[in-house]
N, C-alpha and C positions, 0 to 999 in steps of 0.2 A: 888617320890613314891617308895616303895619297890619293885612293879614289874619292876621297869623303867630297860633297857637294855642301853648299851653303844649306840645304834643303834635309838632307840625312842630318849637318850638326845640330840644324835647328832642333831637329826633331828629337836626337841625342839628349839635345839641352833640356828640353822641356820633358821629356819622361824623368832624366834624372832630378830636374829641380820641383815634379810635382806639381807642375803648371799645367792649365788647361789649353789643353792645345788648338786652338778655333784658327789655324793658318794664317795669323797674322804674325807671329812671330819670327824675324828677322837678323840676321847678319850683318850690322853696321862697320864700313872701314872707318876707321875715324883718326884724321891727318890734325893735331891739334899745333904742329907748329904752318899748316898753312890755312889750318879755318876753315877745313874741310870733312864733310862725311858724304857716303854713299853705301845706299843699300845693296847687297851682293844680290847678286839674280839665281834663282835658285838651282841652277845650274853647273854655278862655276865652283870651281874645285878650291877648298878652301887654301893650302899648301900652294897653289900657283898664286895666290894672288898674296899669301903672305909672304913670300920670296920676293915680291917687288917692292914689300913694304919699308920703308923706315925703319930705325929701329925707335923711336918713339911714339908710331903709330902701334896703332890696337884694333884690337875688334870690341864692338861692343853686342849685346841680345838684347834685343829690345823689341817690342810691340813698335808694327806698323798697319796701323789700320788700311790704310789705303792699298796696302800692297798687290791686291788684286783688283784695285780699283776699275783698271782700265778696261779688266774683262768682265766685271759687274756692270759697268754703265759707261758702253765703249760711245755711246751716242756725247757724252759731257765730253771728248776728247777731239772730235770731228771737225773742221766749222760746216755750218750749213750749207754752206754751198756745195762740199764735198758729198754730204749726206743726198742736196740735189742733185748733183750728178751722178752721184749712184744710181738711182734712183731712175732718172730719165734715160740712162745706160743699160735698158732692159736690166737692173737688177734691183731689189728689194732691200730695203731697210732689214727684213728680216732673214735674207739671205745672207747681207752682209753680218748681222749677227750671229749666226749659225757657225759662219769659217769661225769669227772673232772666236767663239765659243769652244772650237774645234778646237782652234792655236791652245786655249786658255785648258784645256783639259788634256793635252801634251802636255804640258809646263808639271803637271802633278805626280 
């Protein structure tokens, strides 16, 4: 469908193949005459972004652990100093994970 999202095929995909579904599974573009992939963000419409494709590029499904990495453990992504200046900037480590948290539970 043209509304369909990286996010509904996945989810398409794994009902139909019977997989369990724990939201790591993912949407890879995958460019093999430039040596390239990237994961689709769960958002983007899959038909626009295979309109831009190659015709020898593909998608792939595949397990991506990490994929919500960054809203599991937004502190491993920071450097320190940023987390300091949060911090000294009247706002809290835990505040800043709260928005993080916020953004991260839009995305679903």
């Amino acid at each position: 469908l043209a509304d369909m999202t990286a996010r509904d095929l996945c989810q398409l995909l794994v009902y139909k193949s019977h997989c369990v579904d724990d939201n790591s599974w993912t949407l890879v573009e995958h460019h093999p005459h430039l040596g390239l992939e990237r994961c689709l963000e769960d958002h983007e419409l899959v038909v626009q972004v295979e309109s831009t494709m190659a015709s020898e590029s593909k998608f792939l499904f595949r397990k991506n652990y990490a994929k919500y990495e960054f809203f599991k453990n937004p502190m491993n992504f920071f450097p320190e100093q940023m987390v300091t200046w949060c911090q000294q900037s009247n706002g809290s480590q835990t505040q800043l994970l709260q928005v993080l948290g916020h953004n991260r539970s839009l995305l679903k």
